[in-house]
Structures are given as structure tokens and as C-alpha cells.
N, CA, C and O atoms as CSV, one atom per row, in Angstrom:
chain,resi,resn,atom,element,x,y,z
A,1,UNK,N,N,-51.157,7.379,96.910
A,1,UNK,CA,C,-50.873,6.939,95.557
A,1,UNK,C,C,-52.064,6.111,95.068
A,1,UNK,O,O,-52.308,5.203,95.862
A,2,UNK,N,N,-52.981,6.144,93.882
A,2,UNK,CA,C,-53.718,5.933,93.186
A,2,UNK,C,C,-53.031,4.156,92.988
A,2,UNK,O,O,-51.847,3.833,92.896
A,3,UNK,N,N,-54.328,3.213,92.970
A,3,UNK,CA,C,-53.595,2.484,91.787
A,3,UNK,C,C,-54.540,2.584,90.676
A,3,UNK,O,O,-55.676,3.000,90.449
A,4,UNK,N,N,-53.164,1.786,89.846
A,4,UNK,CA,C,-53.745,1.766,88.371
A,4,UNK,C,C,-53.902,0.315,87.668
A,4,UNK,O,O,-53.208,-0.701,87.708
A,5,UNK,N,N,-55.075,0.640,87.027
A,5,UNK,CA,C,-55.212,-1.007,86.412
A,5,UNK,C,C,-55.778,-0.645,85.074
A,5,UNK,O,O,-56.587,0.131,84.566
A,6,UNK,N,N,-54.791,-1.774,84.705
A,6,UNK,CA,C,-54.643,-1.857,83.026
A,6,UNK,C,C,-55.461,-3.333,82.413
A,6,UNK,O,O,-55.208,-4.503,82.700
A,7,UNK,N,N,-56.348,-2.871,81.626
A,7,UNK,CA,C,-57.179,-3.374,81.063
A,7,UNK,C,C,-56.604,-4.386,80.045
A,7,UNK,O,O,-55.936,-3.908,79.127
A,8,UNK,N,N,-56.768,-5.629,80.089
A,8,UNK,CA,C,-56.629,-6.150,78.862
A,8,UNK,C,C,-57.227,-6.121,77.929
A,8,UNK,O,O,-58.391,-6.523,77.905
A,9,UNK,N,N,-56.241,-5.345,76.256
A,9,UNK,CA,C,-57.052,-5.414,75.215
A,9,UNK,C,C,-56.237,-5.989,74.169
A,9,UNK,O,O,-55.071,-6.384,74.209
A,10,UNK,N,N,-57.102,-5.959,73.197
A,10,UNK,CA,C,-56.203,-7.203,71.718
A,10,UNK,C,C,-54.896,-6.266,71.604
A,10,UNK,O,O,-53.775,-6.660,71.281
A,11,UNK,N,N,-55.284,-4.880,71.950
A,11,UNK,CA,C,-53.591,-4.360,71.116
A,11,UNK,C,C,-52.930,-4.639,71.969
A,11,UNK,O,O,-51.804,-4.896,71.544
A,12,UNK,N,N,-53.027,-4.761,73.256
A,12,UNK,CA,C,-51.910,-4.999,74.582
A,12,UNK,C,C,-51.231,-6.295,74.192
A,12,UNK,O,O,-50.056,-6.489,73.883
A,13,UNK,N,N,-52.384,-7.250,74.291
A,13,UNK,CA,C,-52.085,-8.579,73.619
A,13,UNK,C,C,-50.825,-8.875,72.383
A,13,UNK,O,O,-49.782,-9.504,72.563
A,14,UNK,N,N,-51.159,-8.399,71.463
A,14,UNK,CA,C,-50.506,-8.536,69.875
A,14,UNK,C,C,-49.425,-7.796,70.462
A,14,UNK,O,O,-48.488,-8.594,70.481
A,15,UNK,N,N,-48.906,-6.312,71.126
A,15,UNK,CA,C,-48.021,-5.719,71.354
A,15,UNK,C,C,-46.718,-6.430,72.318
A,15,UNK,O,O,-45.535,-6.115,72.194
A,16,UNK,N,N,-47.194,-7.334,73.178
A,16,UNK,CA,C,-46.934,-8.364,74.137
A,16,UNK,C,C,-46.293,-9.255,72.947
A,16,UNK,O,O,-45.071,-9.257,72.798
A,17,UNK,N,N,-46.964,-9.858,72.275
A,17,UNK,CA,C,-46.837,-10.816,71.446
A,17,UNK,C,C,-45.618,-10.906,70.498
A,17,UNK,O,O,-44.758,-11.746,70.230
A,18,UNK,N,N,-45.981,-9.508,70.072
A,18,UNK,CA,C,-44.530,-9.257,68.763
A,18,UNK,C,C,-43.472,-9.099,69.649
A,18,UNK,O,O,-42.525,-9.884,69.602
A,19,UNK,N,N,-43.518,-7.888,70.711
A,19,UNK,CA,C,-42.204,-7.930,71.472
A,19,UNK,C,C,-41.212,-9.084,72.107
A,19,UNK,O,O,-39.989,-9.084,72.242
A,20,UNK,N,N,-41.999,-9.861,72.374
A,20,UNK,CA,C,-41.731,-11.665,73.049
A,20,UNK,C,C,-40.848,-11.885,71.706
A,20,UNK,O,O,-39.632,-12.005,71.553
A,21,UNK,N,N,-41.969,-11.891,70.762
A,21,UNK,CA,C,-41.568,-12.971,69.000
A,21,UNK,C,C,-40.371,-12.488,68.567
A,21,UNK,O,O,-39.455,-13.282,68.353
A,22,UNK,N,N,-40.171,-10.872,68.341
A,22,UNK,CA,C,-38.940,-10.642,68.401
A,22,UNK,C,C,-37.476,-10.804,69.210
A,22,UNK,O,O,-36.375,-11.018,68.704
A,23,UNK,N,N,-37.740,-10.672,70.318
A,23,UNK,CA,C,-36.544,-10.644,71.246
A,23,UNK,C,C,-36.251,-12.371,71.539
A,23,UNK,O,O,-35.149,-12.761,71.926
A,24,UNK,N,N,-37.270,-13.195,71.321
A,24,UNK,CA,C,-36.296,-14.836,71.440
A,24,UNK,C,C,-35.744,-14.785,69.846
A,24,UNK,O,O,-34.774,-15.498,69.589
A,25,UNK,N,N,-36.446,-13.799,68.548
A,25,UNK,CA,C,-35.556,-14.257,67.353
A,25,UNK,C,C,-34.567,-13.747,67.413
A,25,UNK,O,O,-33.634,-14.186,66.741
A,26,UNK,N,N,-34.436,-12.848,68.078
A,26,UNK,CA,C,-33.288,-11.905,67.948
A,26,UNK,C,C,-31.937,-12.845,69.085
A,26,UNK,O,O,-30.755,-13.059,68.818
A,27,UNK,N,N,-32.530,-13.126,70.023
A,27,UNK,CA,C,-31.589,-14.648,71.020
A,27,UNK,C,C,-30.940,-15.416,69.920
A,27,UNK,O,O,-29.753,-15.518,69.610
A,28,UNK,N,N,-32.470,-16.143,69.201
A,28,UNK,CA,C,-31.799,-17.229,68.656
A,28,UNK,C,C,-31.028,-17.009,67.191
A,28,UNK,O,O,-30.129,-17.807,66.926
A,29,UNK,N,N,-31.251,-16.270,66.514
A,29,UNK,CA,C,-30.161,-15.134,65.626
A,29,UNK,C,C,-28.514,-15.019,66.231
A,29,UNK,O,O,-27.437,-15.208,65.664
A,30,UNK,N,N,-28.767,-14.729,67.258
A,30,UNK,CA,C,-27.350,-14.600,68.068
A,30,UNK,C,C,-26.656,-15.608,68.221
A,30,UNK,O,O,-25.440,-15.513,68.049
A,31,UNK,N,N,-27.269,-16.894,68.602
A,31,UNK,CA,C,-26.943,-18.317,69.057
A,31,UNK,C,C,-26.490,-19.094,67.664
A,31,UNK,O,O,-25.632,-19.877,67.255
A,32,UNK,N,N,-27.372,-18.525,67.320
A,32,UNK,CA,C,-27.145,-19.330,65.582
A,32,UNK,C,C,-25.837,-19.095,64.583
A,32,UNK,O,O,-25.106,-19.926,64.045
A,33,UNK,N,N,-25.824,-17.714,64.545
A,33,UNK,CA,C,-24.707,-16.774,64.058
A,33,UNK,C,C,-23.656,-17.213,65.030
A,33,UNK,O,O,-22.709,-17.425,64.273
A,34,UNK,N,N,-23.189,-17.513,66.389
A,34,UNK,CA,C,-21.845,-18.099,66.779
A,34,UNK,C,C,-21.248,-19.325,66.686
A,34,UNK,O,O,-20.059,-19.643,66.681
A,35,UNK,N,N,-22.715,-20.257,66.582
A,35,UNK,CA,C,-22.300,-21.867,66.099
A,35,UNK,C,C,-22.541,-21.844,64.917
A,35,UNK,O,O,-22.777,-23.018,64.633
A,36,UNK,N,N,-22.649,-21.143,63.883
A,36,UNK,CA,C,-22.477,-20.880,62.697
A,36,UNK,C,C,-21.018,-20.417,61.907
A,36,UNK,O,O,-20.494,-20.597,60.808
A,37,UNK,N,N,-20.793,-19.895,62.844
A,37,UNK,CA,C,-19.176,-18.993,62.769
A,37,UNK,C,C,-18.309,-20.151,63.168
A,37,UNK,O,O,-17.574,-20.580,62.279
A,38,UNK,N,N,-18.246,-20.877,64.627
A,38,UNK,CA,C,-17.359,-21.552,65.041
A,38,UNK,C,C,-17.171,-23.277,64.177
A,38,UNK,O,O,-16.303,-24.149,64.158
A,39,UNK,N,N,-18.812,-23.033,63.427
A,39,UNK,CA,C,-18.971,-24.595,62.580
A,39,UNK,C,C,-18.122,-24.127,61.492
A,39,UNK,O,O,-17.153,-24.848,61.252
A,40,UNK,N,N,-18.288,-22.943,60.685
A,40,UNK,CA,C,-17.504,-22.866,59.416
A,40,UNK,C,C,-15.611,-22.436,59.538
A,40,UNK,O,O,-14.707,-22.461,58.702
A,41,UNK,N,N,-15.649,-22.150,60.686
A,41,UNK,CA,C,-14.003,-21.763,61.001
A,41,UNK,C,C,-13.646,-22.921,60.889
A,41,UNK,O,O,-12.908,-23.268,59.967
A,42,UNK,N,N,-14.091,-23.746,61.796
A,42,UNK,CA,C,-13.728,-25.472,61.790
A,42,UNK,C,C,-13.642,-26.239,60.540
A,42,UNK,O,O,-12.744,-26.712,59.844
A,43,UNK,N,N,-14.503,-26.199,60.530
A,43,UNK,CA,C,-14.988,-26.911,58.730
A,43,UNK,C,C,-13.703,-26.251,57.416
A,43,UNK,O,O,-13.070,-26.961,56.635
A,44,UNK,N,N,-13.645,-25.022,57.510
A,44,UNK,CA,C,-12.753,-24.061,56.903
A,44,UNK,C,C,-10.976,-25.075,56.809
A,44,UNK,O,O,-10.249,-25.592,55.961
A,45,UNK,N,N,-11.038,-24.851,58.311
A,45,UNK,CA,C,-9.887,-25.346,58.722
A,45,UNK,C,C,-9.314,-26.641,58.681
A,45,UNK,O,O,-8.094,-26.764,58.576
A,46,UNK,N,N,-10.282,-27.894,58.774
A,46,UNK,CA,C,-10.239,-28.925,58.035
A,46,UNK,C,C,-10.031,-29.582,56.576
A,46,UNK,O,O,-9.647,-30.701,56.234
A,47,UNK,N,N,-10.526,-28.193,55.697
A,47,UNK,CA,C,-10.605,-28.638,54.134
A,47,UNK,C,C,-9.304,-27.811,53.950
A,47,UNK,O,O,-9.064,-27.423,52.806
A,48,UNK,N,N,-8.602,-27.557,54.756
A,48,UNK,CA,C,-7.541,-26.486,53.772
A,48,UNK,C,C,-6.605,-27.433,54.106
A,48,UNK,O,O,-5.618,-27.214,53.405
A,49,UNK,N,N,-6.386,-28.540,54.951
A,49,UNK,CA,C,-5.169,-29.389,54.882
A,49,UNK,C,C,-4.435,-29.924,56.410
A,49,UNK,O,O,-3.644,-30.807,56.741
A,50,UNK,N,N,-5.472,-28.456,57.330
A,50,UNK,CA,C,-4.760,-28.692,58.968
A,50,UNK,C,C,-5.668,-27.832,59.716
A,50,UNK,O,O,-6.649,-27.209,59.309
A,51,UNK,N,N,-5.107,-27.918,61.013
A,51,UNK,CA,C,-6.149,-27.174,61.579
A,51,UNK,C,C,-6.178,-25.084,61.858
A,51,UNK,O,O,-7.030,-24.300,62.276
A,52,UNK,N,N,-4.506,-24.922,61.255
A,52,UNK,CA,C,-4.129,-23.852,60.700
A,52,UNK,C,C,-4.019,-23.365,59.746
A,52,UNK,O,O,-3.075,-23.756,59.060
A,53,UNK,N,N,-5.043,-22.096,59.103
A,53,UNK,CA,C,-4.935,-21.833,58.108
A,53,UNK,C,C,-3.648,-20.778,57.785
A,53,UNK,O,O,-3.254,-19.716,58.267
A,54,UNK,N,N,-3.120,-21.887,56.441
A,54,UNK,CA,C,-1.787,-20.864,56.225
A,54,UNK,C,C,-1.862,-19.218,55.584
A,54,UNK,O,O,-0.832,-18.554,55.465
């Protein structure tokens, strides 16, 4: 079996780069959107009078 070696170049780099940049926004999108959800259910549920909405 051959090995193979991969050269570092700017597109490897930038390609590295965006994929990283995306996938923690896409984490923190996720993280955000459930304590986002569980802050306004709460919050929701407080201004209507109880902690059950009728």
C-alpha cells in the first residue's frame, strides 16, 4: 500500500475552515433554539396567570 500525502494548500485551508464555521453554528443554532423554546414556554406561562396554560 502506497502512502499518500496531502499537501497543504489555501483551498484545503478555507475548506477546513468553513466546514468547522458551519457545523459549531449549526451546534450553537441548536442550543440556542431549545433555551429559546424552554425560555419562552416559561415566560409564556408566567404572563398568562399560572404555570398552566388554559
Amino acid at each position: 500500500m502506497e502512502k499518500v500525502t496531502v499537501k497543504p494548500t489555501w483551498g484545503l485551508a478555507w475548506g477546513l475552515f468553513w466546514r468547522i464555521f458551519l457545523i459549531s453554528l449549526g451546534i450553537y443554532a441548536i442550543i440556542f433554539g431549545i433555551i429559546f423554546t424552554i425560555f419562552g414556554a416559561t415566560l409564556m406561562s408566567l404572563l398568562s396567570g399560572g404555570w398552566l396554560m388554559p
